[in-house]
MIFILUM-206195 format. One record per residue: residue in three letters; x, y, z of N, C-alpha, C in turn. Coordinates in steps of 0.2 Angstrom, whole numbers, plus 5000, padded with zeros to 4 digits. Example, Ala and Ser with C-alpha at 12.3 -4.5 7.8 and 13.67 -1.06 7.14 Angstrom:
# residues 2
aa/n_c1/n_c2/n_c3/ca_c1/ca_c2/ca_c3/c_c1/c_c2/c_c3
ALA/5066/4972/5039/5062/4978/5039/5066/4984/5039
SER/5064/4989/5035/5068/4995/5036/5064/5000/5039
# end
This chain:
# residues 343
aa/n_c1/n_c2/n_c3/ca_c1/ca_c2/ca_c3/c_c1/c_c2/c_c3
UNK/5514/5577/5504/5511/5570/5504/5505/5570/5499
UNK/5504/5563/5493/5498/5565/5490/5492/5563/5492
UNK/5489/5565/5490/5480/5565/5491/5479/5559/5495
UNK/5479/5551/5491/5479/5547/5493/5484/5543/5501
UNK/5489/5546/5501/5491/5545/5509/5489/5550/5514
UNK/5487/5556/5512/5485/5558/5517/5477/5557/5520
UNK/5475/5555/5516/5466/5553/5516/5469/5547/5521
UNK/5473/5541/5518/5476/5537/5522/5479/5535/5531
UNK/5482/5543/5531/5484/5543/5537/5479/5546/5541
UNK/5473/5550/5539/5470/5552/5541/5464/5546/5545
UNK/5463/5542/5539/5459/5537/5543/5462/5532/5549
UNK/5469/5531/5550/5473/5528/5554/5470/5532/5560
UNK/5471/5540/5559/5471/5542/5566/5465/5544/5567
UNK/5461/5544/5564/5452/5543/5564/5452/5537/5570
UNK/5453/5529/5570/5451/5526/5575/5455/5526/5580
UNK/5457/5532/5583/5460/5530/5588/5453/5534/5593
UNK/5452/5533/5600/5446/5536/5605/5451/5540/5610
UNK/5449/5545/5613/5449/5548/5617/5450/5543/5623
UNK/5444/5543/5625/5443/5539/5631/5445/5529/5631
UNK/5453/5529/5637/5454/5522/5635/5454/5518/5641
UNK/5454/5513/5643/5456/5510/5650/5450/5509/5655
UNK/5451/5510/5660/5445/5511/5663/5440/5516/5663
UNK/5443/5523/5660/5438/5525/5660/5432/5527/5654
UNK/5436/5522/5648/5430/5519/5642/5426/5515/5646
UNK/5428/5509/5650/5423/5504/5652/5418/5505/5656
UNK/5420/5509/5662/5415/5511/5667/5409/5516/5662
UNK/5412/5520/5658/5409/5524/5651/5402/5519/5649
UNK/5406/5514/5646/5402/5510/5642/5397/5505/5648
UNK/5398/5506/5652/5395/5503/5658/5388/5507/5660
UNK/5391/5513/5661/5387/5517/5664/5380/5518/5654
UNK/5382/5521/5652/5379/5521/5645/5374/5516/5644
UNK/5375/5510/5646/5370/5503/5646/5363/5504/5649
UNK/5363/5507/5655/5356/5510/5658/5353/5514/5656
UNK/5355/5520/5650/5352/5525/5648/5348/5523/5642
UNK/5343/5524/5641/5339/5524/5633/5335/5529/5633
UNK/5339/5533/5631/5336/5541/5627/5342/5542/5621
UNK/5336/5544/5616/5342/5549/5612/5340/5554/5609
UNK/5345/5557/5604/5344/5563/5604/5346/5565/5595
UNK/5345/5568/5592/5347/5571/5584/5346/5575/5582
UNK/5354/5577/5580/5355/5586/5580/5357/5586/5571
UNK/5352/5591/5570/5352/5593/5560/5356/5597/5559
UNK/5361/5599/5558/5362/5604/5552/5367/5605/5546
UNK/5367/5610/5545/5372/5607/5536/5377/5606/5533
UNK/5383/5606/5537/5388/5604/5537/5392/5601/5540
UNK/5397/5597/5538/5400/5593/5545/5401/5595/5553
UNK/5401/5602/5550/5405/5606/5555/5401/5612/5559
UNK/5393/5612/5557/5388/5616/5560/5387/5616/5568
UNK/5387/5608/5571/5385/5609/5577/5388/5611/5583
UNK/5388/5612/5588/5388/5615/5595/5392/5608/5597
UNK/5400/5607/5595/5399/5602/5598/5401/5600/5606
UNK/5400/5604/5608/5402/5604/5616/5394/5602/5618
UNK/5390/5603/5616/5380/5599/5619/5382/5592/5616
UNK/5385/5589/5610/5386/5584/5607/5389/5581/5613
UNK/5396/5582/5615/5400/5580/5620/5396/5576/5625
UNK/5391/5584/5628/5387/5583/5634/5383/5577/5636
UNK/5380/5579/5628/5375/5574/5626/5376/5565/5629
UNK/5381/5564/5625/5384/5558/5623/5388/5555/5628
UNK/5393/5559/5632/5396/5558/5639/5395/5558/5644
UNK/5391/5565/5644/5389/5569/5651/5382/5564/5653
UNK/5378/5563/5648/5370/5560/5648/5371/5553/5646
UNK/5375/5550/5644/5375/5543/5640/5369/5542/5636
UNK/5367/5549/5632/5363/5545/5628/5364/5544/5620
UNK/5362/5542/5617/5362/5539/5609/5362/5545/5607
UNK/5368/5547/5603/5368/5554/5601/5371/5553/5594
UNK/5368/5559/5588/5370/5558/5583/5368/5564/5579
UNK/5373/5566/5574/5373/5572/5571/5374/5572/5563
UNK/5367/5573/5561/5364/5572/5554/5367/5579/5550
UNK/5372/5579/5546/5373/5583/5544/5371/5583/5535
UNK/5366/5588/5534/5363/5587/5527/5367/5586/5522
UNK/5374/5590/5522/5377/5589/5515/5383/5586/5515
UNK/5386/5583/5510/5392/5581/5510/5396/5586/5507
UNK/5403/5585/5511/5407/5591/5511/5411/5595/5506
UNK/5407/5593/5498/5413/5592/5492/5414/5599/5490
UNK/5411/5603/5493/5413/5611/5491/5414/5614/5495
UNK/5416/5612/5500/5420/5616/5507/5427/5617/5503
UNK/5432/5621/5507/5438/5626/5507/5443/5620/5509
UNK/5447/5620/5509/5454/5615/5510/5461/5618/5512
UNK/5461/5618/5517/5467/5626/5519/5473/5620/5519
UNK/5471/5614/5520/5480/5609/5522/5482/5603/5514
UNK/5476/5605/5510/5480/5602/5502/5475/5601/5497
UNK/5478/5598/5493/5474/5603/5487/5467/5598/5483
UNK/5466/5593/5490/5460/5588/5485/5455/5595/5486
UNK/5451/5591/5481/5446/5596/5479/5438/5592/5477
UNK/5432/5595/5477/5428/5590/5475/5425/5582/5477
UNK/5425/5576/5475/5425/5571/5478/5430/5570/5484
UNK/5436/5571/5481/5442/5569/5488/5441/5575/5492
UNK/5439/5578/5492/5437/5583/5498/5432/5581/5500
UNK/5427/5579/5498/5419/5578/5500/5422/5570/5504
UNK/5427/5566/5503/5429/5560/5507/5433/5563/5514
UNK/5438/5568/5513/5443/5569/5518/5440/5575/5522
UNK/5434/5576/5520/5427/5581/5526/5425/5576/5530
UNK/5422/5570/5528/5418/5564/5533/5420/5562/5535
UNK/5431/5560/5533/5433/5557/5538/5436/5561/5545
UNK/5435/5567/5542/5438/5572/5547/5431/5573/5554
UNK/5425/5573/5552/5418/5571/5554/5420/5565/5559
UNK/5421/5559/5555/5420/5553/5557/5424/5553/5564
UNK/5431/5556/5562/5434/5556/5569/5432/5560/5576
UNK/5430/5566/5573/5429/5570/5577/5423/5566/5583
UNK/5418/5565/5579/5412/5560/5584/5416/5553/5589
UNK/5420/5551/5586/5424/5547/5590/5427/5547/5597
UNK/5429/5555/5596/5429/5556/5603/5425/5556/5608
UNK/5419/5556/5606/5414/5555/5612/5409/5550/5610
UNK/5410/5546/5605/5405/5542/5606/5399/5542/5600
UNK/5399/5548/5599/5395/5549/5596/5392/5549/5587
UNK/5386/5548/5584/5386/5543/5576/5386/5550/5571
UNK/5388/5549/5565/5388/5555/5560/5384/5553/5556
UNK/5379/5555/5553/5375/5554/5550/5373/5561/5542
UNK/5376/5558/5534/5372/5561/5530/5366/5559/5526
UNK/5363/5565/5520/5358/5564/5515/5363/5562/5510
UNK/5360/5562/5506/5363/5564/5498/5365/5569/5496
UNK/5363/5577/5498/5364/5581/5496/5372/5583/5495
UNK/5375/5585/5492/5381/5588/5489/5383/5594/5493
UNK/5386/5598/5496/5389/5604/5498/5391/5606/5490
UNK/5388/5614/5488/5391/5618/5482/5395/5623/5484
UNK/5394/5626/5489/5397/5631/5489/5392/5636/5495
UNK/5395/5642/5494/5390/5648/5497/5383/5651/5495
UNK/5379/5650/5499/5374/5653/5493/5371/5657/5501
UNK/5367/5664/5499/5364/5668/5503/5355/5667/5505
UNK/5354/5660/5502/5347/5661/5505/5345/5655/5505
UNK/5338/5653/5509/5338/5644/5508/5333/5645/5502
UNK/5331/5647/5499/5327/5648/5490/5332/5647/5484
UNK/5339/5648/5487/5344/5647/5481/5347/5641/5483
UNK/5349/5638/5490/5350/5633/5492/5348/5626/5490
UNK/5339/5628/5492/5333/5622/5490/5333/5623/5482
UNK/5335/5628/5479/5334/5625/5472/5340/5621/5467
UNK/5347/5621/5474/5350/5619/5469/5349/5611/5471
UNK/5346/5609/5478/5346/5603/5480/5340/5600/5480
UNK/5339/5590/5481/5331/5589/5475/5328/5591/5482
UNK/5323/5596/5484/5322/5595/5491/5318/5590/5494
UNK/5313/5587/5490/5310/5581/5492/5314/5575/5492
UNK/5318/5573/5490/5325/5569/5491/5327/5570/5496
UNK/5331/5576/5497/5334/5576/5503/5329/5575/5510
UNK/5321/5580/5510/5317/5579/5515/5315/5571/5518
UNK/5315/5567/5510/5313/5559/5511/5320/5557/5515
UNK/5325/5559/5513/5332/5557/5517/5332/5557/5523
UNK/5328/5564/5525/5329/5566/5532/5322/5561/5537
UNK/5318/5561/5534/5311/5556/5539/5315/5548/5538
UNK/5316/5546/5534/5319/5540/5535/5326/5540/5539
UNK/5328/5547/5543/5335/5546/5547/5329/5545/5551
UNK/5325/5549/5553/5321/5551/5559/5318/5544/5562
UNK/5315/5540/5556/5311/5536/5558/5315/5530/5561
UNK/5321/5529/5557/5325/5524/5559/5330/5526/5565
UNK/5333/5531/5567/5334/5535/5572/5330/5534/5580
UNK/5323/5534/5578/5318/5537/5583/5321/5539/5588
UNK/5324/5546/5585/5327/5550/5593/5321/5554/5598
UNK/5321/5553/5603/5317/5558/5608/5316/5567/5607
UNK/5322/5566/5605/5324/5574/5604/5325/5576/5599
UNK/5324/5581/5594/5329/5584/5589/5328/5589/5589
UNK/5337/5591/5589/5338/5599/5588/5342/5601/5582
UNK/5339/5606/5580/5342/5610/5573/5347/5617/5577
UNK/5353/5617/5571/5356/5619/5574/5357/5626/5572
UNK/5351/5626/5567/5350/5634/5564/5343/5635/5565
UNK/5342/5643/5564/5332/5644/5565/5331/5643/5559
UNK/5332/5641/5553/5328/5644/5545/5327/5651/5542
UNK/5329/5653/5545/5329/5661/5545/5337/5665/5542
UNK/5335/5669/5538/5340/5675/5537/5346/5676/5544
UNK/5344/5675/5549/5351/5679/5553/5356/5670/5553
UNK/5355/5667/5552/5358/5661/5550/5362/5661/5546
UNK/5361/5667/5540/5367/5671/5535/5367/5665/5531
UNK/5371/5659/5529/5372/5655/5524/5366/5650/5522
UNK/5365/5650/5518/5358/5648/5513/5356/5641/5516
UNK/5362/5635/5515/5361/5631/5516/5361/5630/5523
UNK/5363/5634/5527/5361/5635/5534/5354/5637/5536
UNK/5350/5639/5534/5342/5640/5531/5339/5635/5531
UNK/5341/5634/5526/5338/5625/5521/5339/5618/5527
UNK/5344/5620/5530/5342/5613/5536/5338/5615/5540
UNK/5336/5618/5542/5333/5619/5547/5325/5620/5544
UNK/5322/5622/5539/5317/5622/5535/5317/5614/5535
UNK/5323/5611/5531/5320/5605/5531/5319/5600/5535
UNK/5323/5603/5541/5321/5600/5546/5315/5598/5551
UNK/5315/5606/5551/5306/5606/5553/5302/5602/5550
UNK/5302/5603/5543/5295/5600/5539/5296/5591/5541
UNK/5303/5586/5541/5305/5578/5542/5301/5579/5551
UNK/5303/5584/5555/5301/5580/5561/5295/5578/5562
UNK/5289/5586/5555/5282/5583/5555/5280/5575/5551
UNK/5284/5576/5545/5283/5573/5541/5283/5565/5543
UNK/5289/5565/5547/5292/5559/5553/5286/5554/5555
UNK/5280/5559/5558/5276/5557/5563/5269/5555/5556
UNK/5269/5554/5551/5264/5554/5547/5263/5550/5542
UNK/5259/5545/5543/5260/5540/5538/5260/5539/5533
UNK/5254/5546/5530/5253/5547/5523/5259/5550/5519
UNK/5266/5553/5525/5271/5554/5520/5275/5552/5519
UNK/5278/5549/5514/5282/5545/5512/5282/5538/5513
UNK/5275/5536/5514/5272/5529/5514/5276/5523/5513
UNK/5280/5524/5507/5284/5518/5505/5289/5517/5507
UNK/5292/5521/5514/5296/5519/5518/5294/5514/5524
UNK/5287/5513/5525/5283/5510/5531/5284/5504/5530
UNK/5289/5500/5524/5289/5490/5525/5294/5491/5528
UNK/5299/5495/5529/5305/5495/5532/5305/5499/5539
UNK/5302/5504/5540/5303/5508/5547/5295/5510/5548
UNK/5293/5512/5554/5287/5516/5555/5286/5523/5556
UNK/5281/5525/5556/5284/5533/5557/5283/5534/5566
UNK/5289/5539/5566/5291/5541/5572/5288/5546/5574
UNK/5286/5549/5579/5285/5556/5582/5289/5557/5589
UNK/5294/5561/5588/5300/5564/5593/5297/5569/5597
UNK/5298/5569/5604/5294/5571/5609/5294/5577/5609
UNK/5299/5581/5607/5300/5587/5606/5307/5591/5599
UNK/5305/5594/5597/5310/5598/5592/5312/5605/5595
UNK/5319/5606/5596/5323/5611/5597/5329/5615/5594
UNK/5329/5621/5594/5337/5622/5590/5338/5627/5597
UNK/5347/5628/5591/5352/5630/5596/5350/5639/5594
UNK/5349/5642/5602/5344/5649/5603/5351/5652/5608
UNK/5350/5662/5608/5353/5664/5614/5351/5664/5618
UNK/5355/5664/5623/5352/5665/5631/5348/5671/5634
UNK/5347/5676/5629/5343/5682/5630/5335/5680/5626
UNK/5334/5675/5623/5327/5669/5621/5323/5668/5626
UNK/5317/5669/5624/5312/5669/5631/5311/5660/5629
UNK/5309/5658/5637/5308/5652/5636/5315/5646/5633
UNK/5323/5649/5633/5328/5643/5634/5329/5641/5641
UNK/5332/5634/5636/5337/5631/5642/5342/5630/5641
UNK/5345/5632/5647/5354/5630/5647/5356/5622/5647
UNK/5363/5620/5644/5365/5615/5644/5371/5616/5649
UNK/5374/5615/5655/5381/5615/5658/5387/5611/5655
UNK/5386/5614/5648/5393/5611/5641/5400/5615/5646
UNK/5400/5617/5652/5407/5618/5652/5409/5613/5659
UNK/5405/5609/5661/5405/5604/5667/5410/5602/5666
UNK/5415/5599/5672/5419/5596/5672/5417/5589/5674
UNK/5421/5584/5669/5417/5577/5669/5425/5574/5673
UNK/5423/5571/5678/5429/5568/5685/5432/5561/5680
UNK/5429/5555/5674/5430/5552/5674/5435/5551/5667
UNK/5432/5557/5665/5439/5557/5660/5444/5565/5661
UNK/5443/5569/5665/5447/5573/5667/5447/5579/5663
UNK/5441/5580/5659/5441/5586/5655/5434/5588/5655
UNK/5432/5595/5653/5425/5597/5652/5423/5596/5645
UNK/5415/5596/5645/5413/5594/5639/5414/5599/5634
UNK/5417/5606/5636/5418/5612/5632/5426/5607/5627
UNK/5431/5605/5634/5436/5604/5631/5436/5599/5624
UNK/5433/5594/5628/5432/5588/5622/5432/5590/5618
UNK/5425/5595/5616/5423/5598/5609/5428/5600/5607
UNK/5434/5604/5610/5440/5607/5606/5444/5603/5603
UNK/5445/5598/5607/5448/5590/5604/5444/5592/5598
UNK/5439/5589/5600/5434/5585/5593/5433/5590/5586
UNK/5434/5593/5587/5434/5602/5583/5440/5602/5580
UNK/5446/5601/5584/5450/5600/5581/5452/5593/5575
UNK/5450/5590/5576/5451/5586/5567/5448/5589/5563
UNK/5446/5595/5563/5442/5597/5556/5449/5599/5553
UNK/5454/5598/5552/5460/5600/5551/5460/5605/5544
UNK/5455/5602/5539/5456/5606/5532/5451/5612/5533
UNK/5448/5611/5539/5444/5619/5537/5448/5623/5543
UNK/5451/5621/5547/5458/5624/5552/5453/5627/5557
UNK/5452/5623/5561/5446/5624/5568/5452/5620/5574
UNK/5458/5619/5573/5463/5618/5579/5463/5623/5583
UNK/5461/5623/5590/5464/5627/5594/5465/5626/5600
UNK/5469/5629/5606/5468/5625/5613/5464/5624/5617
UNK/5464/5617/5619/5458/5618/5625/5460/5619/5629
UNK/5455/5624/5634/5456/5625/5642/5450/5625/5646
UNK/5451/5625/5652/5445/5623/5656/5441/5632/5657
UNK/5434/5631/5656/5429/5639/5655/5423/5635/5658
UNK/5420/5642/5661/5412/5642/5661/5409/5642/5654
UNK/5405/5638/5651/5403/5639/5648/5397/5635/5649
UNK/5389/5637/5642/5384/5635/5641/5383/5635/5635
UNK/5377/5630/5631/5374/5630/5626/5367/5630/5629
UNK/5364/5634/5624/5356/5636/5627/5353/5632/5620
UNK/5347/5629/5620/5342/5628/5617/5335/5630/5619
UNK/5329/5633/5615/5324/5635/5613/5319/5630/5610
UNK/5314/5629/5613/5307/5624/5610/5305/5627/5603
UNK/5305/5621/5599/5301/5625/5591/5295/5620/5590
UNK/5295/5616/5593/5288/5610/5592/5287/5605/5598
UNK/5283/5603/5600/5281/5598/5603/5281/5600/5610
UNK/5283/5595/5616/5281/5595/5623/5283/5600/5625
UNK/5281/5604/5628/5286/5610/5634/5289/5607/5638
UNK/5295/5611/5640/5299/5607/5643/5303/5613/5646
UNK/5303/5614/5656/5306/5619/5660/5311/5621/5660
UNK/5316/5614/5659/5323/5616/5662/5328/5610/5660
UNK/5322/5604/5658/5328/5601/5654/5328/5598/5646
UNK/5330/5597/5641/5326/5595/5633/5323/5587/5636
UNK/5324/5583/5640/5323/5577/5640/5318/5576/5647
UNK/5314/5582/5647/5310/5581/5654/5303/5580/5652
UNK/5300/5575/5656/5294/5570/5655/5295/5563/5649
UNK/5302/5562/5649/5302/5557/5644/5306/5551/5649
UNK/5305/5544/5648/5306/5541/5652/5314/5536/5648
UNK/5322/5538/5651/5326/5537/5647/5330/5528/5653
UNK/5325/5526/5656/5328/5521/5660/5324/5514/5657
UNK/5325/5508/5657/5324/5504/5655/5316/5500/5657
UNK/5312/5505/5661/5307/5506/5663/5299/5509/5656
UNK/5306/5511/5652/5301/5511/5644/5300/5504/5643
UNK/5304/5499/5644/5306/5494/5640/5301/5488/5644
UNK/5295/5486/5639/5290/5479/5643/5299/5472/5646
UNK/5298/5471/5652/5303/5465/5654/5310/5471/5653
UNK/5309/5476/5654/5316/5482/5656/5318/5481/5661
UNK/5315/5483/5666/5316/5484/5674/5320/5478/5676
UNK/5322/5472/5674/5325/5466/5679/5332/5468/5674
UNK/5331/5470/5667/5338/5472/5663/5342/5476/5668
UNK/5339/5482/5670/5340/5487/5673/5344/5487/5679
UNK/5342/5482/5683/5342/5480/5690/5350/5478/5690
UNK/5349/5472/5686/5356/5469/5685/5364/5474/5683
UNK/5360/5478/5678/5364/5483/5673/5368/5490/5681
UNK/5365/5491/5685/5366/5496/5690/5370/5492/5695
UNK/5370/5488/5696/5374/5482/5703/5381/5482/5698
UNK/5381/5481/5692/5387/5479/5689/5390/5487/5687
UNK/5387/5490/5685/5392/5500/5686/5394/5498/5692
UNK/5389/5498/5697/5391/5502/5705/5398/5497/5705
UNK/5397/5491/5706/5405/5486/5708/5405/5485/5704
UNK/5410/5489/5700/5413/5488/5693/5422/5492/5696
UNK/5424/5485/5697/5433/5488/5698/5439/5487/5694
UNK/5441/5492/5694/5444/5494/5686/5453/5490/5686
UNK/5453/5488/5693/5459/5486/5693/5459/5475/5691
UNK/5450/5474/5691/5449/5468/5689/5442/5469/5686
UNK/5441/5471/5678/5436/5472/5676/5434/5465/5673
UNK/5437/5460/5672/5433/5453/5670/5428/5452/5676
UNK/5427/5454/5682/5423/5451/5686/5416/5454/5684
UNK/5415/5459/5682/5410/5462/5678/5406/5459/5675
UNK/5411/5453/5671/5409/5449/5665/5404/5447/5663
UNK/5402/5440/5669/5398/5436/5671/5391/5441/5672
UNK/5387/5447/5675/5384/5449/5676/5380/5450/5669
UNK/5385/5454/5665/5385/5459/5658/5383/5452/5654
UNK/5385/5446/5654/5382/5439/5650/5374/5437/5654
UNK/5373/5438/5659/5367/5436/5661/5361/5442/5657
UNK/5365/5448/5657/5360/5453/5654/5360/5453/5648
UNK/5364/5448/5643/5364/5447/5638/5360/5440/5634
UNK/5358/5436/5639/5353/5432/5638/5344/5436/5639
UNK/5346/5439/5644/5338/5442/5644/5339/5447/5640
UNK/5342/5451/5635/5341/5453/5628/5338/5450/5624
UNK/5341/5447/5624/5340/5441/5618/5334/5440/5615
UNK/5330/5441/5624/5324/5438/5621/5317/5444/5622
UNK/5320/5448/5623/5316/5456/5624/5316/5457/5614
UNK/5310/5460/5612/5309/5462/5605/5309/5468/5604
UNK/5309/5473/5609/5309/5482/5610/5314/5481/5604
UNK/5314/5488/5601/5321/5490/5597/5325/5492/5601
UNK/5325/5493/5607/5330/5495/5612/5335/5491/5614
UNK/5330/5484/5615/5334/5479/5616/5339/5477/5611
UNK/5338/5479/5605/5342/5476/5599/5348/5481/5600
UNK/5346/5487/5600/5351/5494/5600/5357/5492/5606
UNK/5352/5491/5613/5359/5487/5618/5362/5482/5618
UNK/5360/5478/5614/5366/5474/5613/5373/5473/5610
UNK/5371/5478/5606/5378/5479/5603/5382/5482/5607
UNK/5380/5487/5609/5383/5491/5616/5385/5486/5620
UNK/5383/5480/5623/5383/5477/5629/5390/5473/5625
UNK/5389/5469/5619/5395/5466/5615/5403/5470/5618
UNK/5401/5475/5616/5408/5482/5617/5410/5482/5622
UNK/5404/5481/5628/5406/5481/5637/5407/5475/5637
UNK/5408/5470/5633/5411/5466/5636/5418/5462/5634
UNK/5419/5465/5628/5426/5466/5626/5431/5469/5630
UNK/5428/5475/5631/5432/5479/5636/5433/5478/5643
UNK/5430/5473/5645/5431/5470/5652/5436/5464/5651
UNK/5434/5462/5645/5438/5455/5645/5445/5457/5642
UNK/5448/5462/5641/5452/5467/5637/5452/5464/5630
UNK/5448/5461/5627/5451/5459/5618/5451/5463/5614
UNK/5456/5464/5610/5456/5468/5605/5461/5465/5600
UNK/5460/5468/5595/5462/5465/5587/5465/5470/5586
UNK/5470/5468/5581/5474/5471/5576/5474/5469/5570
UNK/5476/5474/5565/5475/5470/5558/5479/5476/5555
UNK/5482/5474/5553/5490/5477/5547/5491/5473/5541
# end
């Protein structure tokens, strides 16, 4: 098949979603109440853990999104022979889809994918690193995730260079994020952020982790957040991460590197209910009555609820407000069944 059809068909099957019917809606339903999120850094499309992504995003309903620093124009191709830009296209779309299964946003810098490099000194010097770092505080600020997690230490046992280099530059965006004086000329546009804690992915023999229950079975779509991942894992198609899924115990641990301590959960003392939000709580009230009587053999009855919460948006100024709405639009497509095609 040439280049061009297969990028092709590849985008075709990029929009299709895991999750359909009732239980996208009740999904999109329950997700409405939550406002917490979360941003996971690392260097390639295909760096992170993504069974915590899954969890994240499914399990937690919250705003999940995975900043991968490079574009993938130097990764390997084991199913055809684009190379360079049309690799660096048919990696993102391979990304793009993958997040779809659960929901969740793909996010790059500018930097380029070269190849292998063994250190983040040979890494940072191929890449502009203040470019990139400015890339990353203006994901941060405009993001304003609660949490971010790196999904490498910046350290030698990370083995590939650029697996280094994220996580270094990750560190210095989370401080950078929270600081006026840097990169000031971002501030007519966004403010600076400070994320309530900074995390990467550690072992379980780590003093001071937390477990995530990534191998939980979720009742409403019929699979573990382990499996999803395999799904999801599985579009990487050109770098050949197809494999089956089955139901396992499993966990994903993460480890504190800056900010609040936190026991036993990455999102504990932060408030992820609408009770952040000045004029939330009547949102909120409303939003919970329609999950709980949400019946999926007559999902337009929802309707009228999901429209009353959409006038009291309207006039809430939070950015959260502005964030739920779009979401609120999608729950109510989905209740009202509409959907388009376009051939």
């Amino acid at each position: 098949m040439p280049s061009a059809m297969r990028l092709a068909a590849l985008l075709l099957l990029s929009t299709r979603l895991f999750a359909q019917g009732a239980a996208e809606t009740q999904s999109a339903l329950d997700r409405l109440n939550v406002l917490g999120s979360v941003l996971i850094i690392g260097a390639h499309e295909d760096d992170d853990d993504t069974a915590s992504v899954a969890y994240f995003a499914l399990g937690r309903h919250y705003r999940t999104a995975y900043l991968s620093i490079a574009h993938g124009c130097g990764a390997q191709n084991l199913i055809g022979d684009e190379q360079g830009n049309l690799m660096g296209v048919l990696l993102q779309q391979e990304a793009l889809a993958a997040r779809r299964v659960y929901g969740a946003e793909q996010l790059f810098t500018r930097a380029i994918d070269f190849g292998f490099t063994k250190t983040a000194e040979e890494a940072l010097a191929k890449w502009p690193r203040e470019k990139i770092l400015s890339d990353i505080v203006w994901i941060i600020r405009r993001f304003q995730p609660d949490v971010v997690i790196l999904c490498w230490s910046g350290t030698p046992r990370d083995g590939h260079g650029a697996h280094q280099a994220s996580a270094i530059l990750g560190r210095e965006a989370y401080a950078a994020a929270a600081d006026p004086k840097q990169f000031s000329e971002q501030l007519q546009y966004v403010r600076p952020w400070k994320a309530h804690r900074l995390m990467r992915r550690a072992a379980a023999s780590e003093h001071g982790s937390l477990t995530l229950p990534t191998g939980s079975y979720n009742p409403l779509f019929g699979k573990s957040y382990s499996e999803l991942a395999t799904i999801s894992r599985s579009f990487f198609r050109s770098q050949a991460m197809g494999y089956l899924a089955s139901p396992q115990e499993r966990f994903s641990v993460l480890s504190l590197v800056d900010g609040e301590p936190a026991g036993k959960d990455p999102f504990e003392g932060i408030v992820t209910t609408w009770a952040r939000v000045e004029g939330g709580p009547a949102v909120g009230r409303i939003l919970a009555e329609a999950a709980l009587h949400f019946d999926p053999k007559h999902p337009d009855k929802t309707v009228p609820a999901l429209l009353q919460v959409r006038s009291l948006l309207r006039e809430l100024k939070d950015p959260w407000a502005q964030r739920k709405l779009a979401e609120l639009d999608r729950a109510i497509r989905l209740c009202c069944g509409l959907w388009l095609d376009a051939r």
